[in-house]
C-alpha positions in Angstrom: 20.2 -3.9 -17.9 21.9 -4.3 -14.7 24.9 -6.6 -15.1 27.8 -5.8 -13.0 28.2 -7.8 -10.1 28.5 -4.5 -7.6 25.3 -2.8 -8.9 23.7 -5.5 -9.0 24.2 -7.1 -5.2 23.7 -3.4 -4.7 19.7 -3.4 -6.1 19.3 -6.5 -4.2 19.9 -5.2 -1.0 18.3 -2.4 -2.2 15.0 -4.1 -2.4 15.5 -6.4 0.6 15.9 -2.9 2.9 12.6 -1.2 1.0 10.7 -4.7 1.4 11.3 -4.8 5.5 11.0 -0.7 5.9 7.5 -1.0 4.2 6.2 -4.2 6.1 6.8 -2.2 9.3 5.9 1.6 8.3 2.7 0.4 6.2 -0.2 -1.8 7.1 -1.2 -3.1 3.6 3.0 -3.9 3.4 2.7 -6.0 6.6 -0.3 -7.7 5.5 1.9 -9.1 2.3 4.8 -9.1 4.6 8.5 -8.9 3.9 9.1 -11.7 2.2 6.5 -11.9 -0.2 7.6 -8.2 -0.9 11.1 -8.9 -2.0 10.3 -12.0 -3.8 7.6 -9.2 -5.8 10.1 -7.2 -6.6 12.5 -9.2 -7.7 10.1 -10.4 -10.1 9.3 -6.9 -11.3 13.1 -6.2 -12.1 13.2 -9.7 -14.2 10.1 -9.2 -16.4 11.6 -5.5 -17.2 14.6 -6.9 -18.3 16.1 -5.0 -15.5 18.4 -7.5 -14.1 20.1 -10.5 -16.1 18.8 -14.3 -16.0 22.2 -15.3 -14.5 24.9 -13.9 -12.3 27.7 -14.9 -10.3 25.7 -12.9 -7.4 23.1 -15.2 -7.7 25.1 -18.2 -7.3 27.3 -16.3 -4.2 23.8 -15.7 -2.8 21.7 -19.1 -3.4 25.2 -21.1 -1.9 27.5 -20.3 0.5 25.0 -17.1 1.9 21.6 -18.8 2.5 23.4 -21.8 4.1 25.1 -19.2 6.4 21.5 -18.1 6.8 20.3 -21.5 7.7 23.2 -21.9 10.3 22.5 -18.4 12.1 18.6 -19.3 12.2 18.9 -22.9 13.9 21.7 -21.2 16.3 18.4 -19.7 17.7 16.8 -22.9 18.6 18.0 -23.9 22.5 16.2 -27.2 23.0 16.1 -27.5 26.5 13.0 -24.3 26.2 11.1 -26.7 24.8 9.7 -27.4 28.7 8.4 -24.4 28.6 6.2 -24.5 25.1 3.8 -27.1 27.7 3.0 -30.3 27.2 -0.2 -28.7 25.2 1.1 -26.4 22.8 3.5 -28.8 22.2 1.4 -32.0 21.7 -1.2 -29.5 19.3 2.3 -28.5 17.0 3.6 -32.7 16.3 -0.3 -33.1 15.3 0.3 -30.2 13.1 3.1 -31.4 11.7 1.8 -34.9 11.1 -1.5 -33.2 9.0 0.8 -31.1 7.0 2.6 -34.3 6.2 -0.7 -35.7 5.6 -1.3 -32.9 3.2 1.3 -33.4 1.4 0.9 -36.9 0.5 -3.1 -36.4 -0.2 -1.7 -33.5 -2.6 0.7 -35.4 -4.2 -1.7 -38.1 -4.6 -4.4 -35.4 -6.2 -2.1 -33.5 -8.4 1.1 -35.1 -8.6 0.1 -36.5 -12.3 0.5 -32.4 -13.1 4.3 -33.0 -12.0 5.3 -36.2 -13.4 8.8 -35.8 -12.2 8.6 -33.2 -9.8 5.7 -34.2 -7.7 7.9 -35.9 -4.9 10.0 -33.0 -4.4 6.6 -30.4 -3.9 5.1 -32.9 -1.5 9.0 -32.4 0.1 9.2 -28.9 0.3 5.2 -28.0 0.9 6.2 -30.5 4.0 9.2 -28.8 5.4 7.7 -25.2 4.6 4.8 -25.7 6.5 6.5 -27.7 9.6 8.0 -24.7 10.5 8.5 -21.9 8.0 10.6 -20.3 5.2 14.1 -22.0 6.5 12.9 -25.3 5.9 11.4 -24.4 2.4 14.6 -23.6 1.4 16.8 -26.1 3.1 14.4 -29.2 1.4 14.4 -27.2 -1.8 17.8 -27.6 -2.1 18.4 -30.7 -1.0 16.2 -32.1 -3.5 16.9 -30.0 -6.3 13.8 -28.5 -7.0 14.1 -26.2 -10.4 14.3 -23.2 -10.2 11.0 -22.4 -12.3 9.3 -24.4 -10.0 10.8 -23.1 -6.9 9.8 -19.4 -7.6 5.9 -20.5 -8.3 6.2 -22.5 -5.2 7.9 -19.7 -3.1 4.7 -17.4 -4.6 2.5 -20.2 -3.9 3.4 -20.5 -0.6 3.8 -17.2 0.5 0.2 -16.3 -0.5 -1.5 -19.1 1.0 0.0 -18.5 4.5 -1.2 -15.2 4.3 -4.7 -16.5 3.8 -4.2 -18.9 6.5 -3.0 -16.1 8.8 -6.6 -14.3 8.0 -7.9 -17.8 9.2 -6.5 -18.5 12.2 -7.8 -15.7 13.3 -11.0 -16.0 13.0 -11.3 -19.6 13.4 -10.9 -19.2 17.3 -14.0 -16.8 16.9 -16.1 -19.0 15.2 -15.3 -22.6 16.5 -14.4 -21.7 20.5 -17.8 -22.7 21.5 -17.0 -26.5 20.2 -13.6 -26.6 22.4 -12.8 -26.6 25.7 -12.2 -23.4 27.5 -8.5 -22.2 26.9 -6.6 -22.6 30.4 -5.2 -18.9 31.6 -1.7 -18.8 32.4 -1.0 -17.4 36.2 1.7 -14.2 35.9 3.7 -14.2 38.3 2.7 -11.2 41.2 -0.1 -10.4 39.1 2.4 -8.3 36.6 1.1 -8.9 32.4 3.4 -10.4 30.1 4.4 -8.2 27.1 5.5 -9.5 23.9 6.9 -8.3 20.7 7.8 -9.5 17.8 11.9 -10.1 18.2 12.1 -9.6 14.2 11.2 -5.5 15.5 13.9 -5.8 18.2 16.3 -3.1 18.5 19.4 -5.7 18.5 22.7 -4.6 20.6 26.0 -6.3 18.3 29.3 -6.2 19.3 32.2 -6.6 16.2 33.3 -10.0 18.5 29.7 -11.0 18.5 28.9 -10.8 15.0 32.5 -12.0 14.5 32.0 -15.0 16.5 28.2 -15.8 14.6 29.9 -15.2 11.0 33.0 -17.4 12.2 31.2 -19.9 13.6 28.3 -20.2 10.9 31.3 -20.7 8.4 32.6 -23.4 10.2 29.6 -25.3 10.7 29.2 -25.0 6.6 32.6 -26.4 6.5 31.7 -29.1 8.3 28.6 -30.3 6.6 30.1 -30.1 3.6 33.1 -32.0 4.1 31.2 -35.0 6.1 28.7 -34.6 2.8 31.5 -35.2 0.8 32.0 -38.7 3.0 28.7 -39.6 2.7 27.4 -38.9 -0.7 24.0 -40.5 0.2 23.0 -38.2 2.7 22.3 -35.0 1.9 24.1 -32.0 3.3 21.5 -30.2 4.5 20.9 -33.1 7.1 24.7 -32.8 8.4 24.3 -28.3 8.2 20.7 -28.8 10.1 22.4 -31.0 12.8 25.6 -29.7 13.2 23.9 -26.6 13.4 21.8 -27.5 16.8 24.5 -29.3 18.4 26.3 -26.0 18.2 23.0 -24.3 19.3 22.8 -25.8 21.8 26.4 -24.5 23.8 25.9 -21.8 26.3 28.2 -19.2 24.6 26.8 -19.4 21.2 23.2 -19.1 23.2 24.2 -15.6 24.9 25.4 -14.3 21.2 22.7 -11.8 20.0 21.5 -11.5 16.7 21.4 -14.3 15.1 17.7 -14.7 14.4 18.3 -11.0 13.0 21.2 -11.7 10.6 19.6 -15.2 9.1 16.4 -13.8 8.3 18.1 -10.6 6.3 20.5 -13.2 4.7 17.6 -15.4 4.1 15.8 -12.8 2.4 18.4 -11.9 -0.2 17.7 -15.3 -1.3 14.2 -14.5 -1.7 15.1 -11.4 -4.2 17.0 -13.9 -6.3 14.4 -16.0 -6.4 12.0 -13.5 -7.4 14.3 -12.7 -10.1 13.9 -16.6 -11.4 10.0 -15.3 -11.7 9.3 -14.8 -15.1 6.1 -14.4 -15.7 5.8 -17.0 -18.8 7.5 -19.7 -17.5 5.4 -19.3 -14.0 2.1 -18.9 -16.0 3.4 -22.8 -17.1 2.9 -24.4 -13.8 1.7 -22.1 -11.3 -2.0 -22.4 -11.4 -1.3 -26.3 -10.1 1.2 -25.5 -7.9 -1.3 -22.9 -6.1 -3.9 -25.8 -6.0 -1.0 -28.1 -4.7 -0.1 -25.8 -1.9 -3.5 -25.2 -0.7 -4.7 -28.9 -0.7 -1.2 -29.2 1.6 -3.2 -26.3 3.9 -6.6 -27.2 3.5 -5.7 -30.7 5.2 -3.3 -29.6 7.5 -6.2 -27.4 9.2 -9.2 -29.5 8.7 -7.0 -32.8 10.4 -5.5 -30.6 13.2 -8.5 -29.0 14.4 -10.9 -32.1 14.0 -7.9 -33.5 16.4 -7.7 -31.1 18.6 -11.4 -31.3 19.2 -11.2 -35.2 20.4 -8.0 -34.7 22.3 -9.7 -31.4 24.2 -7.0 -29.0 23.1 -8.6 -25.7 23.3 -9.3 -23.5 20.3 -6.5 -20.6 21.0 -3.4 -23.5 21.3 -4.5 -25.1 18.4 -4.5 -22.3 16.0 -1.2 -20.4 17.5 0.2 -24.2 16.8 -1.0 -24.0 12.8 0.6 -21.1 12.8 3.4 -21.7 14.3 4.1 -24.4 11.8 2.3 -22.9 8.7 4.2 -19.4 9.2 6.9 -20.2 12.0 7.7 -18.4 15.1 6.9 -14.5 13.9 3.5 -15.2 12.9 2.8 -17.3 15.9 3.7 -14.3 17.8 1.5 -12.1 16.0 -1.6 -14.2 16.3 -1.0 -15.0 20.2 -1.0 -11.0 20.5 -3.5 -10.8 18.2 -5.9 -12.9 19.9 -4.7 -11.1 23.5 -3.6 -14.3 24.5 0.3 -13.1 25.1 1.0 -15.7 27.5 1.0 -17.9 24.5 3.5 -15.7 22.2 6.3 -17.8 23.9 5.5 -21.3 23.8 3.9 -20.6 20.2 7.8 -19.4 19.1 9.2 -22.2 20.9 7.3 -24.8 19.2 8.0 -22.5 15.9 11.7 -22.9 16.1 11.3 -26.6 17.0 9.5 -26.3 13.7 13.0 -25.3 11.9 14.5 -28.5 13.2 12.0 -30.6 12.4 11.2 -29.5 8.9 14.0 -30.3 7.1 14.1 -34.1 8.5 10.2 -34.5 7.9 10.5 -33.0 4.4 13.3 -34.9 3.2 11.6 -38.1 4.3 8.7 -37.7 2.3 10.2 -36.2 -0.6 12.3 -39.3 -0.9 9.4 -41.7 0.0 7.6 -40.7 -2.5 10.5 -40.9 -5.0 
């Protein structure tokens, strides 16, 4: 077994690097995607006794790290971009938002006897998750103290019913664009096409000052949330790290520093391998089959109420689904289905409204987390 603190951070990065290299060098790998991938192995390492049930490395990791992560992820969310997202892509994400909140609560109120005293804080986290991605999954999971048993079958849970809903969205367009009106095409500018890629593929430029200045700042902004938390015991401190976090965002010069999309989703996904290490196969056997059933009811509603009111607002198909997605899976995944649909003129607005997603996740998952407490 691998106990010592140094080997052991080392296997974890170890299988955070493998996890991204195979996502982008092997189609079946990006189909599962990075994050399922790490969480995977994690749990191989834990049910072959590979790695030990506790560790300081854990604890470094699941604090002051992913809270770093959360920081460097909202510093890429600049507001004011929001104008260009449209008032359409951006009026088909807040209905999506307001199904998967809907989805929640019918879930809760289908399956919650299952989780007698854990029920409020699924509904939270399935709410925050799928507002706007991974971030918020984690940001409501702590803040509500989900267990850590439970939080690995909902991480699983989660991560393979997004996949399926990728799958979905794109063929929903296909098969319901004749109900919707036609999708309106975006004019380019001197007739030149737009190209987009996925910025989690970008070939990122650092200078030491610039990742200086991200992991110096991101510190701070912890700092901050904590102590203020420590004044106000009743909220919790995720709410002051999420909004101290976009007020700094928001500042020109933290705007121009490059990378920090990058860095939080790496440091987000070393929290994943721990969590996938918390995946032991007996204890998941216990309550996952209910929390799969949970997560999908959270899905199932989310889509059904967003496209029914898309159809009666005359959203066209192509928004609507690059919306789901954008709050199912977050901004990544909204790019890949705008390109994916060869509707590129939509990969923008669909990430803006994706990282509008990572602010609004954690304040619409906490709220119904504790409204149903």
């Amino acid at each position: 077994m691998i106990e010592d603190p140094l080997a052991l951070a080392t296997v974890i990065v170890g299988i955070t690097a493998l996890s991204f290299w195979l996502a982008r060098a092997f189609g079946w790998a990006a189909k599962l995607g990075a994050s399922l991938l790490v969480i995977m192995f994690g749990a191989v390492l834990a049910n072959l006794d590979l790695v030990p049930v506790s560790s300081s490395v854990y604890s470094l990791i699941g604090g002051p790290i992913t809270s770093v992560a959360i920081v460097w992820l909202l510093f890429a969310v600049d507001l004011r971009d929001l104008k260009v997202a449209g008032p359409r892509m951006l009026g088909a994400f807040l209905i999506a938002v307001a199904a998967t909140a809907l989805g929640a609560l019918t879930a809760f109120a289908l399956l919650g006897h299952f989780f007698p005293e854990h029920g409020w804080q699924l509904a939270g986290v399935m709410t925050g998750t799928y507002s706007g991605g991974s971030l918020n999954f984690v940001s409501v999971g702590r803040a509500v103290g989900l267990s850590g048993t439970l939080f690995a079958a909902a991480t699983a849970a989660d991560n393979l019913v997004t996949g399926i809903w990728v799958g979905a969205t794109l063929l929903l367009p296909v098969w319901l664009g004749r109900f919707y009106v036609a999708p309106p095409r975006v004019d380019r500018e001197n007739g030149e096409e737009v190209h987009v890629g996925d910025p989690m593929q970008a070939s990122v430029g650092f200078r030491v000052l610039d990742m200086l200045a991200l992991g110096g700042l991101a510190l701070l902004v912890v700092l901050a949330a904590e102590r203020t938390a420590a004044l106000t015991p009743a909220v919790p401190s995720v709410i002051w790290l999420t909004t101290y976090a976009l007020i700094v965002a928001q500042l020109p010069p933290v705007r121009a520093l490059p990378g920090a999309l990058q860095l939080g989703t790496l440091a987000l996904h070393l929290f994943f391998a721990v969590i996938g290490i918390g995946s032991r196969v007996d204890q998941i056997l216990e309550v996952g089959i209910q929390v799969f059933y949970f997560t999908a009811i959270v899905v199932a509603v989310h889509g059904l109420l967003l496209f029914v009111v898309a159809r009666f607002v005359r959203l066209d198909v192509e928004t609507t689904a690059i919306a789901s997605q954008a709050s199912i899976g977050g901004p990544s995944t909204a790019i890949a289905l705008a390109v994916a649909r060869k509707r590129p003129e939509l990969a923008l607005p669909g990430a803006m409204v994706g990282l509008l997603g990572y602010a609004l996740g954690t304040y619409a998952g906490i709220a119904v987390a504790f409204a149903l407490k």
